[in-house]
N, C-alpha and C positions, 0 to 999 in steps of 0.2 A: 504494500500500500504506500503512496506518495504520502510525505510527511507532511507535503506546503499545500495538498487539499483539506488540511485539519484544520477547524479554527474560522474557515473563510466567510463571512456575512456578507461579500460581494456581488450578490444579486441584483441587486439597483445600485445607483449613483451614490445613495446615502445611506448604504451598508444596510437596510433592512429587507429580509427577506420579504417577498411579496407571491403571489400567483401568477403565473402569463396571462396577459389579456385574454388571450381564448378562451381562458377558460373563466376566467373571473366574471368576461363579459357576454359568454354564450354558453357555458355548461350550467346543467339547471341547480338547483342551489342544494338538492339534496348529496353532492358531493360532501365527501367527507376527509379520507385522508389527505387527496391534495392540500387540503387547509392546513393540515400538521405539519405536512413534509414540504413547504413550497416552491418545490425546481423541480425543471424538466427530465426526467431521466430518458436516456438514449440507450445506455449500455448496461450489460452486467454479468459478470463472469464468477463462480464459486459463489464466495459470500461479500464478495463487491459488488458495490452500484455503481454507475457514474451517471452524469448530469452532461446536459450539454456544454455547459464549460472547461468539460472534464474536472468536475469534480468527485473525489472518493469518496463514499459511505460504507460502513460496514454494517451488516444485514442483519440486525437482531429482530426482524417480522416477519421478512421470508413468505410474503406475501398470505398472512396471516395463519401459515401453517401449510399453504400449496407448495411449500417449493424444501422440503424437509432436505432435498438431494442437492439445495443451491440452485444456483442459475446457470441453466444450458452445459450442463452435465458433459461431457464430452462424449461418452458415449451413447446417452440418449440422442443426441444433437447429429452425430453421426448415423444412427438406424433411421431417424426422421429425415434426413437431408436423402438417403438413399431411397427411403421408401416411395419419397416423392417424386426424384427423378427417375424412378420405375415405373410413374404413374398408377401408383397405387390408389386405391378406392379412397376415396378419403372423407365421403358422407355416406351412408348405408340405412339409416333407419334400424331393423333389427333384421334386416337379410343378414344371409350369411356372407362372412368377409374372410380371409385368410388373416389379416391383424385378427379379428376377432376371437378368432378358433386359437391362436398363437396364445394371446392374452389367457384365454381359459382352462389349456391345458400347462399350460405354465406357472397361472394361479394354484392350480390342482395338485399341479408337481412340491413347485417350491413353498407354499403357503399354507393347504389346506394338509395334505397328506401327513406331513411331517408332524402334525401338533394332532393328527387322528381326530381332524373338524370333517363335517360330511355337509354340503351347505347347495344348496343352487344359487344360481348367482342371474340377482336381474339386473337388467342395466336401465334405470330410467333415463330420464334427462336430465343434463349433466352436471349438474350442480349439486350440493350437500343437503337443499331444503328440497331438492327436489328426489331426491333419497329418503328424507324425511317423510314426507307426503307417502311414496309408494309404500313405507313401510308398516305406517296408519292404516292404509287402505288394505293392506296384507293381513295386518291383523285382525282388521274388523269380520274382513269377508271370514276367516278362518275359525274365526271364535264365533259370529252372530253375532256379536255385543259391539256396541260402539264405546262406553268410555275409556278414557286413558288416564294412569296413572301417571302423575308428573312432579317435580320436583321442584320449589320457590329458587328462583338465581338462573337459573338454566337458561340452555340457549341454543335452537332447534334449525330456526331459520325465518326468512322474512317473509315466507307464503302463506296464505291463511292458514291449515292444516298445522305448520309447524310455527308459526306464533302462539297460536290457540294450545299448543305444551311450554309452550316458553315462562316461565317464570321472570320476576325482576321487574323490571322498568317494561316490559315491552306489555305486561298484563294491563297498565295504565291509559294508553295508548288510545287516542280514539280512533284508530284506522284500523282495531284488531275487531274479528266479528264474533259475536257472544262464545263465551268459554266454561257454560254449563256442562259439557259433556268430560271436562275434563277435572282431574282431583288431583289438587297440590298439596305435597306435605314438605316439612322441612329436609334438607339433603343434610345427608353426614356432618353433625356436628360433636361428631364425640362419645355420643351416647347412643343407644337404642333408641330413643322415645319417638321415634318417625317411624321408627318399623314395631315397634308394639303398636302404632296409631294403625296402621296399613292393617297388622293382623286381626285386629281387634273388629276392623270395620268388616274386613274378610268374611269374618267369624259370623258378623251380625246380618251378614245378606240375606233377605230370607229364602231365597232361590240363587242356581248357579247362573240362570237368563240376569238377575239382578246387578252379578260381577263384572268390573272392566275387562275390557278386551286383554288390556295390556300397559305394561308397566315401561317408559323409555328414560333411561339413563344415561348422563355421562360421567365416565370413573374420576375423573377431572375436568371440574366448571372452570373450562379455559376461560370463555368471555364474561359467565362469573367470580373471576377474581383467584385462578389457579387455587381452588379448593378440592382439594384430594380424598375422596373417601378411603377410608379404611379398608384393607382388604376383606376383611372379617365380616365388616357390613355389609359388603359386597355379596357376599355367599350365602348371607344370609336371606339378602333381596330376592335371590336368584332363587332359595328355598321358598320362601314363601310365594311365591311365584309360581313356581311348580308343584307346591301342594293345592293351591287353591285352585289351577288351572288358567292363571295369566300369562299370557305370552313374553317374554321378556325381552325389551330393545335395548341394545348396545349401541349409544351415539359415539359411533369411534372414526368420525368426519374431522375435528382436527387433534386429536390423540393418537389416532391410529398411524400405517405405515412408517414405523418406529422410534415416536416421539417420547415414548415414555421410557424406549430402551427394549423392548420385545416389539413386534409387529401389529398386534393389538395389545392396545390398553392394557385389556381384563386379563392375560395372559397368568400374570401371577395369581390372581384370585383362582383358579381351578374353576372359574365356572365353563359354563357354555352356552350363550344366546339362544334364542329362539331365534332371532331376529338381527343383525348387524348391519348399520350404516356405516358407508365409506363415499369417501369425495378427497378432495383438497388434493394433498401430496400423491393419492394414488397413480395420478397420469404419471408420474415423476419429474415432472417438468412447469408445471404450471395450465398445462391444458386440460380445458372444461370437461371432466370425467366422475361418473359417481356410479355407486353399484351397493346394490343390498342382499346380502347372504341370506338364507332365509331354510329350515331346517325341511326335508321334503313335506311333515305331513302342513307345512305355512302354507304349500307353493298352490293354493287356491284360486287365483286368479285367472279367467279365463281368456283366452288369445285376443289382443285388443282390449281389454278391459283396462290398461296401464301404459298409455302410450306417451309418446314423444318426438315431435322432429327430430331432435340431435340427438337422438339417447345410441344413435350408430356413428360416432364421432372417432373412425379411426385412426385418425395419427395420435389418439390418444390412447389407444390398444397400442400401439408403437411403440411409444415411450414406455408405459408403462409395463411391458414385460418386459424392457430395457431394462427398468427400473428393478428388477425384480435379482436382478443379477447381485445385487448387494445383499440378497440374501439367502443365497444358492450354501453363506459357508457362516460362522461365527464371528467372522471380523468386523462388521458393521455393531454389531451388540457390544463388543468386547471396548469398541472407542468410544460408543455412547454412556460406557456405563464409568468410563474413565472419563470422559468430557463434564460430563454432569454433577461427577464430584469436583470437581478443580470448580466450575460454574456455581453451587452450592456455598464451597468454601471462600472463592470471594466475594458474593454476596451476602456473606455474613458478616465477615468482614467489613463489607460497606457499612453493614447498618449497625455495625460495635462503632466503627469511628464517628458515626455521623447519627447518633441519636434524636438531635434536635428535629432533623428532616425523616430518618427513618425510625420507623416500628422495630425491635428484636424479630421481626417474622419475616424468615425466606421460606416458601410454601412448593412444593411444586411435586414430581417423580422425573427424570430421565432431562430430557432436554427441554422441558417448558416449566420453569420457575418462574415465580415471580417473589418481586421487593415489595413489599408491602409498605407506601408512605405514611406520613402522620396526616394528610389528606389532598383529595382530588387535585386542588389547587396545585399542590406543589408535585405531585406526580406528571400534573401537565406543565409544567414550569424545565422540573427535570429531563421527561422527552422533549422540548425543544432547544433547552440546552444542549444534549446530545446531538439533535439534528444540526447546529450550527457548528461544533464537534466534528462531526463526521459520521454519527451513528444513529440507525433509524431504529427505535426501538417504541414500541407504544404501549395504550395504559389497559386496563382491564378492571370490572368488578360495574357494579350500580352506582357505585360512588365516584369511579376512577381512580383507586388511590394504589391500584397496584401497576406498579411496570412489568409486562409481560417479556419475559426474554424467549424467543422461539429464534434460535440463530439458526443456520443450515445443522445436520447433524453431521456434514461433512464437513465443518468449517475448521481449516487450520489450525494448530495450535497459537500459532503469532496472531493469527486472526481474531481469536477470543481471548485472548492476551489483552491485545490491544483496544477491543470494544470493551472491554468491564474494565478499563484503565478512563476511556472517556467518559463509560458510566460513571465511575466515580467522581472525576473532575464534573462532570453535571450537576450532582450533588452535591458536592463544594460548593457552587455557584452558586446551587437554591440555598444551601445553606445559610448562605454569607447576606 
């Protein structure tokens, strides 16, 4: 990384960073990151950005969890540049494609067989809420029942189906459409007392037509504030679940393809899903891919009953069995679980020296930690500290007050050296 793109506030004339006119003055206003991060970026290679000034950023967002492999992978970049000048398929719907069939027995090989998962695999349209959706609609058909069990803080996606389980700020919301069908309890805080609530209510159904469909979880509330449940409670969930006859969802859209250090989240728990959502990192590349596992007696849905324009989107079968090559052996697990402690250790660090701005609380599993500030304010004070730094890193929780670090899981050693060194001088700043 260049030393002399650290530091630089050179955007306009008077050193403050600003938006390009196109977009300030034609992109609709529900825009969001660009407001954080304000320059143009052109480039990006590993877990560098650049800007069109050529300026360096180091990647602690990683494009909010799609890009776990970095940016333009070399060998994903390579199978996609060939595929295409072979004039490969590259829209299909749900025909059959040769990416496709590649992607499935590759999943099957490297992913599913190894861990003795037995899963079908649908591919909606290509987004993580749009995995969400199908997997609502999997379980309703398959149970008869419509409600779902859902967790306060969560965070599903922004289509109606998967807001209507979203817990937090997004229940307030006047653009969500009624959410009587679904039941929130509190997520892992330490104690049982959310799942004695769940069993109890279980218990008091007066028929099994009376029970929800199904129970959707993530084992880490990324966007609420890297809150980690217990393994313990986890197994528990997953029992009560399968005594009473609820189907059980695994949101593992931005935990999964091995952010937490295993391939799925839930891997340490011993459980086993009825149901799994995947999106984000799986293309391995950043392209729009999503897919939900589903156990055979889910696979209910009848031909056309769960469609999509792009849900045949294959140069993103391309990449992603590209992708897949990271975990043909035990190398990739063996640096993340090494990366995560060094990541851990000096974010504790930060927040022993820097009390005044941080909480005692670094929360996370595998590569997605987060710093817990003393409040929103100065979480957002600190990431754009950072951003003028050189490091893009953003905040997470209802409040804002945690910094989410999701860097590539391939990122350098000097590379995450160097960003938890600007992260802390960020915190300096707010400090002072």
């Amino acid at each position: 990384m260049q030393s002399d793109s650290i530091g630089s506030r050179q955007d306009q004339d008077d050193g403050v960073w600003r938006e390009a006119p196109a977009f300030s003055d034609h992109e609709s206003n529900v825009r969001y990151y660009g407001r954080n991060f304000p320059t143009v970026f052109e480039t990006a290679s590993g877990s560098i950005m650049r800007d069109r000034n050529g300026r360096e950023f180091i990647d602690f967002f990683s494009g909010a969890g799609a890009l776990n492999y970095g940016h333009n992978d070399p060998a994903m970049k390579a199978r996609l540049i060939a595929y295409i000048a072979s004039n490969g398929i590259t829209h299909s719907l749900d025909l059959e494609t040769g990416a496709k069939e590649a992607f499935i027995l590759a999943f099957q090989k490297t992913i599913l067989r190894p861990r003795d998962l037995s899963y079908r695999m649908l591919f909606p349209g290509p987004t993580g809420t749009n995995a969400v959706e199908a997997a609502l609609k999997v379980a309703r058909k398959a149970t008869g029942r419509s409600r779902i069990v859902a967790f306060d803080h969560s965070f599903h996606g922004m289509t109606a189906g998967s807001m209507a389980v979203s817990g937090g700020a997004l229940r307030q919301s006047p653009i969500i459409p009624p959410i009587g069908g679904t039941i929130f309890l509190p997520f892992d805080d330490g104690t049982d007392d959310s799942l004695d609530r769940l069993e109890s209510m279980l218990f008091d159904a007066p028929d099994e037509s009376r029970l929800p469909a199904a129970c959707i979880v993530e084992t880490i509330q990324a966007e609420g504030g890297v809150i980690v449940a217990r393994l313990a409670w986890l197994k528990r969930l997953a029992d009560i679940c399968h005594r009473h006859g609820l189907l059980l969802i695994v949101d593992d859209i931005q935990t999964g393809c091995g952010r937490t250090g295993t391939f799925f989240s839930f891997e340490p728990s011993g459980i086993v899903p009825d149901i799994i959502c995947m999106s984000k990192s799986l293309s391995g590349m950043g392209l729009p891919m999503s897919m939900v596992l589903l156990k055979e007696a889910c696979d209910r849905l009848s031909p056309g009953e769960h469609t999509g324009t792009f849900r045949g989107n294959d140069l993103a079968f391309v990449t992603a069995t590209a992708a897949l090559g990271y975990w043909s052996d035990g190398e990739l697990e063996c640096a993340i679980a090494r990366k995560s402690a060094r990541l851990h250790d000096r974010l504790s660090e930060i927040a022993e020296r820097h009390p005044v701005v941080v909480t005692p609380t670094v929360r996370g599993r595998g590569m997605i930690q987060g710093l817990v500030m003393a409040s929103g304010n100065l979480a957002r004070r600190v990431s754009a500290e950072a951003f003028v730094r050189g490091l893009v890193i953003e905040t997470a929780s209802p409040k804002g007050e945690v910094l989410k670090s999701l860097c590539p899981l391939t990122i350098p050693d000097g590379d995450l050296e160097a960003g938890l060194d600007i992260l802390e001088s960020a915190v300096a700043a707010a400090e002072s």
